[in-house]
C-alpha positions as a Markdown table, in Angstrom:
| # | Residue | x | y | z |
|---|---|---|---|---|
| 1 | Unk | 0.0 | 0.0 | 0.0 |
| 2 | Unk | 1.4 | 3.5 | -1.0 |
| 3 | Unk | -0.1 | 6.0 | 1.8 |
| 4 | Unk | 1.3 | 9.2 | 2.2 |
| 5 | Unk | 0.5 | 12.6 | 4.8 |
| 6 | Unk | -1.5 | 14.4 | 2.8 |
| 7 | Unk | -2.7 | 17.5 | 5.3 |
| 8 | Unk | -3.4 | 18.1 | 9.3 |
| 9 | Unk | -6.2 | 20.4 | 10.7 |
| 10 | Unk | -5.7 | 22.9 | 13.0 |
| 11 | Unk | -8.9 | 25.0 | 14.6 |
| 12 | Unk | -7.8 | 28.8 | 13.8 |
| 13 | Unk | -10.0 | 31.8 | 15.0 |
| 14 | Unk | -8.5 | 34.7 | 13.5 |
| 15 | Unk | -7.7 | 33.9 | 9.6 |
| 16 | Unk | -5.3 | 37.9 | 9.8 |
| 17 | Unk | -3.1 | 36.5 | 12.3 |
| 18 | Unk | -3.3 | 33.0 | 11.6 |
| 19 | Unk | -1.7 | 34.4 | 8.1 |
| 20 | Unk | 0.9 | 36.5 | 10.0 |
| 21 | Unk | 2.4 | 33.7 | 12.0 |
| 22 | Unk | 1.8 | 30.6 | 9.5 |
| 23 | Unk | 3.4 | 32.8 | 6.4 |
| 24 | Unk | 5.1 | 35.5 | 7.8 |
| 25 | Unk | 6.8 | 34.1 | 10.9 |
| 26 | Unk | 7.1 | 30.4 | 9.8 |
| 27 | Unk | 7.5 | 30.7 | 5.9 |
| 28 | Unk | 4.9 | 28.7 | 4.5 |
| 29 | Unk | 3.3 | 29.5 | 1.6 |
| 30 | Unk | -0.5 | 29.9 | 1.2 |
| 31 | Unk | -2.0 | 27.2 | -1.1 |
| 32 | Unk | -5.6 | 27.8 | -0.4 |
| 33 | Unk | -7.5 | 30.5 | 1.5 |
| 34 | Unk | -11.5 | 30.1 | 1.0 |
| 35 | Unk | -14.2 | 31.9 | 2.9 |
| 36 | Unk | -17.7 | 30.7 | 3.0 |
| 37 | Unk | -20.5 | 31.2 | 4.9 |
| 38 | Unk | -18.8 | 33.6 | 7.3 |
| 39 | Unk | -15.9 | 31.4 | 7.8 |
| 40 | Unk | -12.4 | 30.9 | 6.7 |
| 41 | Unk | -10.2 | 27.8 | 5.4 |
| 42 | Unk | -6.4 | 28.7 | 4.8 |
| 43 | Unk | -4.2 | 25.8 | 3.6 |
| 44 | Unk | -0.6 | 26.4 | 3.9 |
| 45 | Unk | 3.0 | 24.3 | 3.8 |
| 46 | Unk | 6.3 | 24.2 | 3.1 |
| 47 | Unk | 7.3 | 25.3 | -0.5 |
| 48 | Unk | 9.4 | 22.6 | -1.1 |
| 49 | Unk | 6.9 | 19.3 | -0.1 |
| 50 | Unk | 3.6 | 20.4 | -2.3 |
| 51 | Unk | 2.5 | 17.4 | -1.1 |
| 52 | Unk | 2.2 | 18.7 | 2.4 |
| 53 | Unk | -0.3 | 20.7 | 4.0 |
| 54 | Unk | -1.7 | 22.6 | 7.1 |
| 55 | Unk | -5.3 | 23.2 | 6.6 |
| 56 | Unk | -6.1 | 25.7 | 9.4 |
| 57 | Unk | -10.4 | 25.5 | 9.6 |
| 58 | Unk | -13.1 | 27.5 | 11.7 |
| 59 | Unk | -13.7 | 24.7 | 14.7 |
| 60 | Unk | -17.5 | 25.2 | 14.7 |
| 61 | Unk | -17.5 | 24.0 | 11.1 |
| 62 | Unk | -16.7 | 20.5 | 12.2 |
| 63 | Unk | -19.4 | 17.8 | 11.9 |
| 64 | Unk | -21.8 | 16.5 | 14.3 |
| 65 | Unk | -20.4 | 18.9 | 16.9 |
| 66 | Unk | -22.8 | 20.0 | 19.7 |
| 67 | Unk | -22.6 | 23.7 | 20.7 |
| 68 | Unk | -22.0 | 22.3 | 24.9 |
| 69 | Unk | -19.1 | 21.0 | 22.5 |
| 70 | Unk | -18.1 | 23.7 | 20.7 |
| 71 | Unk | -18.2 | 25.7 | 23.8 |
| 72 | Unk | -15.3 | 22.9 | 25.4 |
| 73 | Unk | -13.2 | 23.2 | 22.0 |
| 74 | Unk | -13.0 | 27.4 | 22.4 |
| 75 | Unk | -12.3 | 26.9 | 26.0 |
| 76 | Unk | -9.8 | 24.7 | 25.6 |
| 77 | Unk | -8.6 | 26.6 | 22.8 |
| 78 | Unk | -8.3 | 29.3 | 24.6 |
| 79 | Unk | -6.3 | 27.5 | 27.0 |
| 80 | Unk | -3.9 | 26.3 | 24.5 |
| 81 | Unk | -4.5 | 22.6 | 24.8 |
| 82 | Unk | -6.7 | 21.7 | 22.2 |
| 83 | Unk | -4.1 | 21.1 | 19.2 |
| 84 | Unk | -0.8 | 20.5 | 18.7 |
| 85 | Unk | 2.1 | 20.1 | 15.7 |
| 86 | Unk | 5.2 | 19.2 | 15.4 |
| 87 | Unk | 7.8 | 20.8 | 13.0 |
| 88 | Unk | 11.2 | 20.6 | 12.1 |
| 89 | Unk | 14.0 | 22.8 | 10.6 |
| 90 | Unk | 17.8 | 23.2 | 10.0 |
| 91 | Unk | 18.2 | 26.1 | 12.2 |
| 92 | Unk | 16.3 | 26.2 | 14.7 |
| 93 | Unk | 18.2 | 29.4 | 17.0 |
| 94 | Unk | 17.1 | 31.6 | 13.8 |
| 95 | Unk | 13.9 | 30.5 | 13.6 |
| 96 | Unk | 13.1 | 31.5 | 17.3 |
| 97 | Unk | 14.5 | 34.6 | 16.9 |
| 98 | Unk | 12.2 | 35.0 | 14.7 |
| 99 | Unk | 9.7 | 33.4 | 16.3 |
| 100 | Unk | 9.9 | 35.5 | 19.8 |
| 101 | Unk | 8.4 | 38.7 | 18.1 |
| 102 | Unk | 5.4 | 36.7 | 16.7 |
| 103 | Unk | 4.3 | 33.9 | 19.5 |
| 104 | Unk | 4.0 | 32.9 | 22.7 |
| 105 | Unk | 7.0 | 31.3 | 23.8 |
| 106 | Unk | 6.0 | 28.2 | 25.8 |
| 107 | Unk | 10.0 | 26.5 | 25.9 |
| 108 | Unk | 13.4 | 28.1 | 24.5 |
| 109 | Unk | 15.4 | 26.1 | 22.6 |
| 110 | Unk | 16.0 | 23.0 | 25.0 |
| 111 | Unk | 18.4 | 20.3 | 24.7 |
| 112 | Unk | 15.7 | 17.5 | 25.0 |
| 113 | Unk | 17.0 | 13.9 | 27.5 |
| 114 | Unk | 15.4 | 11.7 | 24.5 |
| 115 | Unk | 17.8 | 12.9 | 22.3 |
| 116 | Unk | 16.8 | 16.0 | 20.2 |
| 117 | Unk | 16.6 | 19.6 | 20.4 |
| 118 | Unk | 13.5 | 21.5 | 20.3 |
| 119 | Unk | 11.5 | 24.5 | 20.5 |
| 120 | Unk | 8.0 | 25.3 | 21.6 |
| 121 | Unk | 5.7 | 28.3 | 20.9 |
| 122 | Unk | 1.7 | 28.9 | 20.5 |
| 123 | Unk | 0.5 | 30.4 | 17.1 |
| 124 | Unk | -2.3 | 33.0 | 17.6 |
| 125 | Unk | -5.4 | 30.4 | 18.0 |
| 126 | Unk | -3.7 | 29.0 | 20.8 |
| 127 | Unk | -2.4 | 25.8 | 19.3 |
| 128 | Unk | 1.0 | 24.1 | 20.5 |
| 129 | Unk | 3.6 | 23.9 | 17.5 |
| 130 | Unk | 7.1 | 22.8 | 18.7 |
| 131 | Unk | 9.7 | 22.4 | 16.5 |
| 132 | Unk | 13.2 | 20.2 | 16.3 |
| 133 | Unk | 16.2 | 20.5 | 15.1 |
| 134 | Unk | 17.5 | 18.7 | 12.3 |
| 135 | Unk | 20.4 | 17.2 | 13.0 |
């Protein structure tokens, strides 16, 4: 079987500053970027894996969701532990420089006991992204 990671979701409540960080701060370029029925979609990744994407979507566009539900999802968006990524890059001390103007910082770069070295901030809908170090 040939599978490959196509896209992840991440809830986003603010499409202006979910733009500044994603493609401003990180990099990535915008692929998609569709509003509809007063919400917003933006699909963004790495220029150099098309194949890859972050789709950041409205949270109370998700099926089957209850609004005692949707209620939880903003709290614990709000709260910063509803969602969470993992990155990596080549330099990651440049990368939080950059970062420190544009996010929360929730861990400097940190020389990790399991063997690698990363980074953790929030991006503006409150979501954990840390990144590593490629070694």
């Amino acid at each position: 079987m040939d599978i490959t990671i196509h896209s992840t979701m991440l809830p986003h409540d603010d499409p202006d500053a979910s733009l500044a960080f994603y493609r401003d701060a990180l990099g990535f370029e915008v692929r998609n970027d569709v509003e509809y029925g007063g919400m917003h979609w933006i699909t963004v990744g790495p220029a150099n894996q098309p194949g890859t994407s972050i789709v950041l979507y409205p949270p109370q566009a998700t099926p089957g969701v209850t609004d005692d539900e949707r209620r939880t999802i903003a709290e614990m968006m709000a709260k910063g532990t509803f969602a969470s990524i993992n990155l990596a890059t080549k330099d990651l001390d440049d990368l939080f420089d950059r970062l420190q103007a544009s996010a929360e910082i929730v861990q400097e770069p940190t020389e990790q006991p399991y063997g690698i070295r990363d980074c953790a901030v929030r991006d503006p809908a409150g979501n954990l992204v840390r990144i590593q170090e490629v070694r």
